[in-house]
SERO-4910 file (N, C-alpha, C, O; in steps of 0.05 Angstrom, whole numbers):
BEGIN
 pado doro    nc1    nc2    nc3   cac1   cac2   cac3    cc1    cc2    cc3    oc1    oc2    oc3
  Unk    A  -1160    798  -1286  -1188    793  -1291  -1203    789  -1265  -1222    803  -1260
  Unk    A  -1196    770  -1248  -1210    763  -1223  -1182    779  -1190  -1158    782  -1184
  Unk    A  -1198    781  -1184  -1171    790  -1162  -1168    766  -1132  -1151    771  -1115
  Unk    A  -1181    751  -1132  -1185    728  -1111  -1186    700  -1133  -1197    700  -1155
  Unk    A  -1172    678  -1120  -1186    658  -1129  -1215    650  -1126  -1224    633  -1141
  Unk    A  -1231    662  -1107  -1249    651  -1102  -1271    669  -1117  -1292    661  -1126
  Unk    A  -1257    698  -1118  -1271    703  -1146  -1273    696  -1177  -1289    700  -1195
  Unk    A  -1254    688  -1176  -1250    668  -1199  -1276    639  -1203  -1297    638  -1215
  Unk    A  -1263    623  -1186  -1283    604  -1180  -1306    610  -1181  -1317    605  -1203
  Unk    A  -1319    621  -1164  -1353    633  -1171  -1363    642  -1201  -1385    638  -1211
  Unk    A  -1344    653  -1209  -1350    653  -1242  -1355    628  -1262  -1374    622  -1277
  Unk    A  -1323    611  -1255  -1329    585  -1260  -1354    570  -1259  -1366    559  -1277
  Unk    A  -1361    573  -1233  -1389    553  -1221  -1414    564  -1238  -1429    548  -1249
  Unk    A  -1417    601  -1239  -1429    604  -1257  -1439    602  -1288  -1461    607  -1298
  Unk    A  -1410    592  -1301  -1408    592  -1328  -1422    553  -1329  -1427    539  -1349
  Unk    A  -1423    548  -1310  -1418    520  -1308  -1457    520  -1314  -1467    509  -1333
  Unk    A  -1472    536  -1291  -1495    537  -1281  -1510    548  -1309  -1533    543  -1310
  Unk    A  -1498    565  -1332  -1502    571  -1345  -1498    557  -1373  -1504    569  -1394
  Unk    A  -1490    533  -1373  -1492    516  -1393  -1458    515  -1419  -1453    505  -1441
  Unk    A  -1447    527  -1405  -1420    532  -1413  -1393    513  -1397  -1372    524  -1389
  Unk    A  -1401    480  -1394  -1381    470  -1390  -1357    474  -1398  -1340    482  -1382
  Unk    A  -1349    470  -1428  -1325    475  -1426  -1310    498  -1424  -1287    498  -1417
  Unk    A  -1323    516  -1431  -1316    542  -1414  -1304    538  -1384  -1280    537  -1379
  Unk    A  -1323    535  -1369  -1321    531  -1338  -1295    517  -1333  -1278    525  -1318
  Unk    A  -1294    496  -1345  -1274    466  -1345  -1247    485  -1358  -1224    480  -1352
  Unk    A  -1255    511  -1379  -1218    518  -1385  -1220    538  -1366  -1196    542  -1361
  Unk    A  -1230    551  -1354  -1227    572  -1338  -1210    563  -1301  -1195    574  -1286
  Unk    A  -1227    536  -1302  -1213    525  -1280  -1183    511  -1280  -1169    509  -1260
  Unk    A  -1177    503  -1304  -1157    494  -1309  -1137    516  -1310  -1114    510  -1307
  Unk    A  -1144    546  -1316  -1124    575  -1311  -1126    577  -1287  -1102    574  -1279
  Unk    A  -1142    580  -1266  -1138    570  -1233  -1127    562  -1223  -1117    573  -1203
  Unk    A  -1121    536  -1234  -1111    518  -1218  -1072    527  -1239  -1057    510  -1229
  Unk    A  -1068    530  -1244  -1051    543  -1257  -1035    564  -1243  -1011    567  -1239
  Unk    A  -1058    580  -1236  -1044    603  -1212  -1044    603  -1188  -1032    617  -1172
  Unk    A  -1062    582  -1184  -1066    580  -1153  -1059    538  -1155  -1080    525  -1155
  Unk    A  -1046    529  -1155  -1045    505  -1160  -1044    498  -1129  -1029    481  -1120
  Unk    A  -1061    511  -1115  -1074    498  -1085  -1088    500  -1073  -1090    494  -1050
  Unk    A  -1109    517  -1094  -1137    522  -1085  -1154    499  -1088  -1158    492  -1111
  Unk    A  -1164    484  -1067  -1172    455  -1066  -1203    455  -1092  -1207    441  -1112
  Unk    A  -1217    472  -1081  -1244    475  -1093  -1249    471  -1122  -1266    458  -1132
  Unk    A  -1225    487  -1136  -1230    486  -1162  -1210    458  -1181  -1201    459  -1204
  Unk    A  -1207    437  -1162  -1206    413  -1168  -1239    398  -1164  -1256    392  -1181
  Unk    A  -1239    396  -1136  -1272    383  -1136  -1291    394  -1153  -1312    381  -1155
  Unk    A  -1286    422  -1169  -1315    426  -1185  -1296    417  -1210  -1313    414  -1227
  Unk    A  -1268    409  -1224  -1258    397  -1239  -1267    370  -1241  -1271    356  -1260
  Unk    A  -1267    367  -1221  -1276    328  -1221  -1303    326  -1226  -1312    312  -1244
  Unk    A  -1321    345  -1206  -1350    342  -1209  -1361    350  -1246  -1381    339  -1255
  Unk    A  -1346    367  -1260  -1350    374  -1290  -1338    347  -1307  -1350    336  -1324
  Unk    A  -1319    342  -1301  -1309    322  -1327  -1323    293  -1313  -1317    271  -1322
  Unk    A  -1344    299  -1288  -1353    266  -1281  -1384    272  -1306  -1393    255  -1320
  Unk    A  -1396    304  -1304  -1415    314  -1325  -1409    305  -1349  -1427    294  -1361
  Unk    A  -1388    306  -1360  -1379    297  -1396  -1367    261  -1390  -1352    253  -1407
  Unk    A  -1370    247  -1375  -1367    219  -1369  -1345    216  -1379  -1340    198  -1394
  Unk    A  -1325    237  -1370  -1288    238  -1378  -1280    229  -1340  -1275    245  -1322
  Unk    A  -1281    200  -1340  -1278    196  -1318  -1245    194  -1305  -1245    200  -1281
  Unk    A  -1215    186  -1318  -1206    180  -1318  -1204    220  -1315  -1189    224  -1296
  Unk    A  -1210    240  -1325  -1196    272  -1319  -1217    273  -1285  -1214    286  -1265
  Unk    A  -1231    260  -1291  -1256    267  -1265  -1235    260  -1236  -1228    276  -1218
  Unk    A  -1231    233  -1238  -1217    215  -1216  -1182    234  -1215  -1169    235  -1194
  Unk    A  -1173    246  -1236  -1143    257  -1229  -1156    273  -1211  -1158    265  -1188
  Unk    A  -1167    302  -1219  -1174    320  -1201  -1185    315  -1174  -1178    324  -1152
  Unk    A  -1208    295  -1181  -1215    279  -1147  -1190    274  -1133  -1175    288  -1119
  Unk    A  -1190    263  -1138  -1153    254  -1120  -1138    277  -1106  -1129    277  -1083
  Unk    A  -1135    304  -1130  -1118    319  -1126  -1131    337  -1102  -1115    349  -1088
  Unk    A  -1161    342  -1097  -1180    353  -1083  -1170    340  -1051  -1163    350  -1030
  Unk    A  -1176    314  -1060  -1165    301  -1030  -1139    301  -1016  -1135    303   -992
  Unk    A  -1123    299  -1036  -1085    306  -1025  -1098    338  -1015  -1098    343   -991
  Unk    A  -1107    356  -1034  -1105    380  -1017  -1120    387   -990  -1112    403   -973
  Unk    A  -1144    372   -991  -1159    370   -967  -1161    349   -950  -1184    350   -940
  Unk    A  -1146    329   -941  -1137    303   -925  -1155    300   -900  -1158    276   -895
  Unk    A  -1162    309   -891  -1193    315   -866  -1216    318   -882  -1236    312   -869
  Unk    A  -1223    327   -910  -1257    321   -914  -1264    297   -919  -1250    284   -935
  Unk    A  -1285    286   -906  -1297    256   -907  -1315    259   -933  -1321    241   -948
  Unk    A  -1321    284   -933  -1342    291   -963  -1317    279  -1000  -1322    268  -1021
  Unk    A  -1300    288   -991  -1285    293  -1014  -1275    262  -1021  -1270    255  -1044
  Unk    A  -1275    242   -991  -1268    217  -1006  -1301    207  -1011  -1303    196  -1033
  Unk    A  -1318    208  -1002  -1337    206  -1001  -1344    206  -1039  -1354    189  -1054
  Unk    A  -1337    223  -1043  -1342    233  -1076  -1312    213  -1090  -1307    198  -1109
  Unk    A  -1303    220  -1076  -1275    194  -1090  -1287    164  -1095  -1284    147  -1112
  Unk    A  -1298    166  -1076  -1313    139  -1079  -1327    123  -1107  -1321    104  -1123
  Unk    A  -1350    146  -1102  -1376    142  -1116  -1356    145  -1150  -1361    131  -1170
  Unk    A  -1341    159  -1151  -1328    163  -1178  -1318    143  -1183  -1325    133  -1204
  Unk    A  -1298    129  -1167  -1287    105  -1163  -1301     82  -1175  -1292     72  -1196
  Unk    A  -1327     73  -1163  -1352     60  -1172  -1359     61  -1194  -1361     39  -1206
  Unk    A  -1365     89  -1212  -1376     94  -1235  -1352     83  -1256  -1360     71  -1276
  Unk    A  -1326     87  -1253  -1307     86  -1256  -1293     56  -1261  -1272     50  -1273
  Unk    A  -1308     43  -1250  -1295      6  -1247  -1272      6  -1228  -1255    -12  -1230
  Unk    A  -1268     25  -1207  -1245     14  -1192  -1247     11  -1171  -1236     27  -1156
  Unk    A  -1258     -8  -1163  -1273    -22  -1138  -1254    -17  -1111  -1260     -3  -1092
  Unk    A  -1237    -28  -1114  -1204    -26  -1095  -1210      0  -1082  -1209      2  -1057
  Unk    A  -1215     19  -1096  -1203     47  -1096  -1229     66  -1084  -1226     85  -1069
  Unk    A  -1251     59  -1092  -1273     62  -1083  -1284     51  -1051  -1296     64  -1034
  Unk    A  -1277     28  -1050  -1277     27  -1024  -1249     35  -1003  -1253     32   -979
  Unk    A  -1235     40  -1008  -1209     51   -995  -1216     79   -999  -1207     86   -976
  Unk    A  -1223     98  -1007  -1236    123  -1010  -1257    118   -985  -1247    126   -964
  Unk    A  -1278    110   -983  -1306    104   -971  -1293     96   -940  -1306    106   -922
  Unk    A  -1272     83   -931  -1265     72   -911  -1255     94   -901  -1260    102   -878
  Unk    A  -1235    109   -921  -1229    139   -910  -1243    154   -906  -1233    172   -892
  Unk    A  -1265    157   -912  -1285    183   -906  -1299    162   -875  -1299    172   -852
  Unk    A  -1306    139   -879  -1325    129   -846  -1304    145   -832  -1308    162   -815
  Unk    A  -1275    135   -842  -1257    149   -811  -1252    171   -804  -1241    179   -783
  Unk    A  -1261    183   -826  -1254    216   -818  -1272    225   -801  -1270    248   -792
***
């Protein structure tokens, strides 16, 4: 169907832009399936299930975005703020401390 992940992904983002969450949300989950280390289509995983206030699928994928990308300050940055929305204060600022240091 797609011959790149990242052509993949862009579809995703589109189906997403187009009002077809869970679409987008199963399409990334076949992604991450074949490519189980393409960092991106975790952070738009987290950023969609933080859209349906499925915070507890939002925060796995966050996480898993950051193990794959360990240098973006953006990605704990968003660990954070989920963290927050989330009630897990601990974790939210230990996210936030990691991104000042990055």
């Amino acid at each position: 169907m797609y011959t790149t992940p990242e052509e993949w992904y862009d579809a995703c983002v589109e189906m997403q832009k187009d009002g077809q969450l869970d679409e987008a949300i199963a399409a990334l989950h076949q992604l991450v399936e074949k490519y189980p280390d393409y960092a991106l289509a975790y952070a738009a995983l987290g950023a969609y299930y933080s859209q349906k206030e499925q915070f507890d699928d939002s925060m796995t994928h966050c996480r898993k975005y950051c193990q794959l990308e360990p240098n973006d300050p953006f990605g704990y940055a968003i660990l954070s703020s989920l963290a927050i929305r989330g009630g897990l204060r601990q974790e939210a600022e230990d996210a936030l401390m990691r991104s000042r240091n990055l």
